[in-house]
N, C-alpha and C positions, 0 to 999 in steps of 0.2 A: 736258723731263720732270723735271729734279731742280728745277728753278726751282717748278716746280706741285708737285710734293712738298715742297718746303720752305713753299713759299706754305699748303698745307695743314696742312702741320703745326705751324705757328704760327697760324693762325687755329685750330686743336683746341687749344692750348695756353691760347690770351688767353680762349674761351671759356668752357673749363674751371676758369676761378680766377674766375668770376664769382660773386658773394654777393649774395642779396639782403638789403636792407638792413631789409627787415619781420623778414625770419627771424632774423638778426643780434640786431634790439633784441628778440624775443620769448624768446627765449636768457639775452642775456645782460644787460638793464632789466627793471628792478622796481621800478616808482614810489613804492613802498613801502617802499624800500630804506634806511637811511641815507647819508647823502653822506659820512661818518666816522665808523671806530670806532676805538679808542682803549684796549689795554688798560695799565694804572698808569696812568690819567688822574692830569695834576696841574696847576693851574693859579692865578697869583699874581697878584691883585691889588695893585699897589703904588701909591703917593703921593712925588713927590720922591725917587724909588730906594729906599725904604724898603718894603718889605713888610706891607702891611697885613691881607690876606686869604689864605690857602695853601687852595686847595680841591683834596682827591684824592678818587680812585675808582679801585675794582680794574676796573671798565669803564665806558667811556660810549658813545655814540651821540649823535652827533650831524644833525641835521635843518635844513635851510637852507629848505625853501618845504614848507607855506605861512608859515610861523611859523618864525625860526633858534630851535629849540630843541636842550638839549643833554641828553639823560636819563641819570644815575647811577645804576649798581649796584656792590651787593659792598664794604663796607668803606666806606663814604663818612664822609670826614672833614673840618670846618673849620675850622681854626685861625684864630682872630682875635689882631692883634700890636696890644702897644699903641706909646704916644708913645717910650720906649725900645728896641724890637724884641726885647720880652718875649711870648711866647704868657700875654693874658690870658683867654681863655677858649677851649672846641674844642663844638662841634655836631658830633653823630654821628646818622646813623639808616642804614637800609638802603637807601631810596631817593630819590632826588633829583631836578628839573628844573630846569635854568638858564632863562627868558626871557631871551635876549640882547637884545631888542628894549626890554621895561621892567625891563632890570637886577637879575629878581627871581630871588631862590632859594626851592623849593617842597620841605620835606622833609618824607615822610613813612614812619613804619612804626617805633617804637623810638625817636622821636626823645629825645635825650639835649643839654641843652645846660649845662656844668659853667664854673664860677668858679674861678679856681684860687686868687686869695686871700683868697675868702670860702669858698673849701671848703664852694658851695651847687652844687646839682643840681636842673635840672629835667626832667622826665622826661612828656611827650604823645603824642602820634600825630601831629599832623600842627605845622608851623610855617614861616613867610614869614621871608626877609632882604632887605631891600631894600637895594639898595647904595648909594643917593644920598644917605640920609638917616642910615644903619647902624641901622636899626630893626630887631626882632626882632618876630615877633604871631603869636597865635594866638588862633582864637573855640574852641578845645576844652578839656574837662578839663587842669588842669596839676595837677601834685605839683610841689611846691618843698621839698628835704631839706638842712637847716642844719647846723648846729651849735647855731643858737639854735633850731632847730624843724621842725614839717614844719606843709607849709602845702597849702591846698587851695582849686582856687577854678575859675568857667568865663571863659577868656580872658585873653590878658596882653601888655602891651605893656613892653619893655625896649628897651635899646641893644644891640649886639652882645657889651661884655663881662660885661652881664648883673650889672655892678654892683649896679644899680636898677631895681625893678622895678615894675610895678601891674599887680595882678591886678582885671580888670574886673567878676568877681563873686564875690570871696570866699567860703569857707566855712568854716565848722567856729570851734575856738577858739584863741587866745593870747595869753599874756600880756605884756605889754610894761612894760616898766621905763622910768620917767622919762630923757631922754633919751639914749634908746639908741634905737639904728639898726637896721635890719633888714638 
C-alpha cells in the first residue's frame, strides 16, 4: 500500500510540472521583439588600434532577421577621429539606423554635422555614412553656416570630417575671393 501511494504520488507530481511549449512561446515570444536592447549604447570603430569612429546612443535595439539592424534613439552622437586621434568632426540627430550587413548609417530628424577646424555646420533632416568608403550624402535641403558664410543648396556629398564638400544643387549667393577656399 505505501509502494502505491508513493508510486501515485510521484506520477501527480511529474504530471503536474508539465508545460506546454505552445503556451510557453505565446507568453513569453514576440517575433517582433528585439534580440537586444542596450541602454548608453556606445560603440568604436577602430583602424590599427586607433579609434576612428565612437558612435553613442542613450538607446538602441537591436534586430538580427530579417535584416541585422541596429536602431538609435535619445542623444545620438558621432564622433569621427582623424590620423592623430583628434575628434575632427561629430554628427548628431535624434534618430539613427546602423545596416550592419552594408555598413551604412541612416540619420535622421535634426541632423547636425560640425567641423571643428573649420568652425562650419551643417544642419538637414535626413543623411547617409558609409563606412567603407567614409562618405557623407544627402539628396535633401542642406544649410552650411561658416565663418566665411551660409550656404544653401539640395544634396551634398563630403567625407566624414566634412573638410570638403559639394553641394549637388547649389543656391542662393557668394562671393568668393581669388584663391581662397571654402
Amino acid at each position: 500500500m505505501e509502494r502505491l501511494t508513493l508510486f501515485l504520488g510521484l506520477m501527480l507530481i511529474l504530471s503536474a510540472c508539465e508545460n506546454n511549449m505552445e503556451d510557453v512561446q505565446r507568453v513569453s515570444f514576440n517575433p517582433k521583439s528585439p534580440d537586444e536592447v542596450v541602454v548608453n549604447f556606445k560603440m568604436v570603430y577602430s583602424d590599427s588600434g586607433q579609434a576612428r569612429v565612437r558612435l553613442a546612443a542613450g538607446f538602441s535595439e537591436t534586430f538580427r532577421s530579417p535584416e541585422h539592424i541596429t536602431h538609435l534613439r535619445d542623444s545620438l552622437r558621432v564622433d569621427f577621429y582623424g590620423k592623430n586621434g583628434e575628434i575632427v568632426s561629430t554628427l548628431t540627430a535624434k534618430y539613427g539606423k546602423i545596416n550592419h550587413s552594408s555598413n551604412q548609417l541612416y540619420v535622421k530628424d535634426s541632423v547636425r554635422l560640425y567641423n571643428y577646424k573649420k568652425k562650419q555646420t551643417l544642419k538637414t533632416e535626413v543623411l547617409y555614412w558609409q563606412q567603407k568608403d567614409s562618405m557623407i550624402y544627402t539628396p535633401k535641403t542642406v544649410y552650411i553656416f561658416s565663418p566665411k558664410g551660409q550656404f544653401r543648396g539640395q544634396g551634398l556629398r563630403t567625407k566624414q570630417d566634412f573638410s570638403r564638400y559639394e553641394i549637388l544643387k547649389p543656391e542662393g549667393n557668394i562671393e568668393i575671393e581669388k584663391e581662397e577656399e571654402l
